[in-house]
C-alpha positions as MATLAB code, in Angstrom:
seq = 'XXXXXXXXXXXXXXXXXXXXXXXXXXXXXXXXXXXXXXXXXXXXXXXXXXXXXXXXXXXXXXXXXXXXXXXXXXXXXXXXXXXXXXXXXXXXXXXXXXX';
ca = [
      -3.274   11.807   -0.382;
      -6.945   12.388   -2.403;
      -4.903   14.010   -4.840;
      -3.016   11.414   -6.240;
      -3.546    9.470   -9.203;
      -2.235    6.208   -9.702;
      -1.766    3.827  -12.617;
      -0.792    0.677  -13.953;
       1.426    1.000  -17.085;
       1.201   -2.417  -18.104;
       3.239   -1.682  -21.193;
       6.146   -0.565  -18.923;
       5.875   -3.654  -16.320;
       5.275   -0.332  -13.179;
       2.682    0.915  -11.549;
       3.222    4.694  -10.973;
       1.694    7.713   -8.699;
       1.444   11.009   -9.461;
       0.528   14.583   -7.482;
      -1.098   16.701   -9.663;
       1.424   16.345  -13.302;
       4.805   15.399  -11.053;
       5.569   11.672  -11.187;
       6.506   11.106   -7.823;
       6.794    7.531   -7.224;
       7.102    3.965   -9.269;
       6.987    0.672   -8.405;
       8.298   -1.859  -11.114;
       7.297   -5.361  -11.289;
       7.316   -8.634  -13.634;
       3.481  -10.184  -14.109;
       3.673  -14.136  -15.111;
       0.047  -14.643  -14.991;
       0.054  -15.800  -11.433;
       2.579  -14.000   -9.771;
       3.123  -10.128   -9.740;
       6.802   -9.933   -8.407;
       7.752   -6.099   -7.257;
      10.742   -5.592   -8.235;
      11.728   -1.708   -7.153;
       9.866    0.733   -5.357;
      11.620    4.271   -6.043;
      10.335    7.508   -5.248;
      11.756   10.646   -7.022;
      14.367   12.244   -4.751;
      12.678   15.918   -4.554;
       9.497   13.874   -3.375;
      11.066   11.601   -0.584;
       9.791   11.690    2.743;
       6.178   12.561    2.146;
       5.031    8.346    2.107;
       4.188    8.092   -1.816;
       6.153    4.803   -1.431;
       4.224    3.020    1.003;
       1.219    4.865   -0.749;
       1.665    3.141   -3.869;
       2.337   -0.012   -2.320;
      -0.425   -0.117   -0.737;
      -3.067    0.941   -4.269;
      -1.003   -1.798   -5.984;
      -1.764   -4.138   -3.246;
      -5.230   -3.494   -3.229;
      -5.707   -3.394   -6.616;
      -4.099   -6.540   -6.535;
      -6.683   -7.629   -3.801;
      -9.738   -6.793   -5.775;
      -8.845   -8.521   -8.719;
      -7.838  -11.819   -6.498;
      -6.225  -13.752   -9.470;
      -2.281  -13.201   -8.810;
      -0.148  -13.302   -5.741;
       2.315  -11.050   -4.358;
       6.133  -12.166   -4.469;
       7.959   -8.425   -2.429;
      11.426   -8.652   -4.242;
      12.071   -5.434   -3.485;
      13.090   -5.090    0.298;
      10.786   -1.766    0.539;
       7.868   -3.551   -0.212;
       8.767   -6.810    2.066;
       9.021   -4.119    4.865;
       5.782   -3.000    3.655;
       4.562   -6.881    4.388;
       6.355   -6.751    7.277;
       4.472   -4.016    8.912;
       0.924   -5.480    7.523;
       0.616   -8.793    8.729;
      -2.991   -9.046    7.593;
      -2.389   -8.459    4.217;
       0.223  -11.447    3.552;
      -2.805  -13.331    2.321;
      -1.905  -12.327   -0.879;
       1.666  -13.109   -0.650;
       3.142  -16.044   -2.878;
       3.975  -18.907   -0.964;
       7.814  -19.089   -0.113;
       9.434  -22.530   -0.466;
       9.983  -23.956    2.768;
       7.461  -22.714    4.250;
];
């Protein structure tokens, strides 16, 4: 995966990842200021199966991490599965009412 490039289009609300020039994954999401929400995590069909998703997910996080100024609200089931599975990253994750 030392190939890929990935990139925040702010302009279009999505981060993306590409392999060489195919875009093979994108992960929308809505930035208030204090709150990134990801909203859809979609990976091109011809590229399924190969983990850009989770990939992408996890740069974005990161990214995300560094910068330590917004939280994390996983609309998108894939990336609340991604939470799920990384219980020691939901430090980041926007605090759910209720909870």
């Amino acid at each position: 995966m030392a190939d890929l490039r990935f990139t925040d289009e702010k302009d279009a609300s999505r981060y993306t990842l590409h392999n060489g020039d195919d875009l093979v994954s994108v992960l929308d999401y809505r930035d208030d200021g204090r709150t990134v929400a990801m909203t859809r995590a979609y990976t091109i069909p011809t590229f399924r199966g190969h983990g850009y998703a989770g990939e992408l997910v996890e740069r974005a996080v990161a990214e995300l991490e560094r910068d330590g100024s917004r939280q994390v609200s996983p609309v998108c089931w894939y990336v609340n599965d991604w939470f799920d599975a990384r219980p020691e990253r939901a430090g980041i994750l926007e605090a759910r009412a209720g909870a």
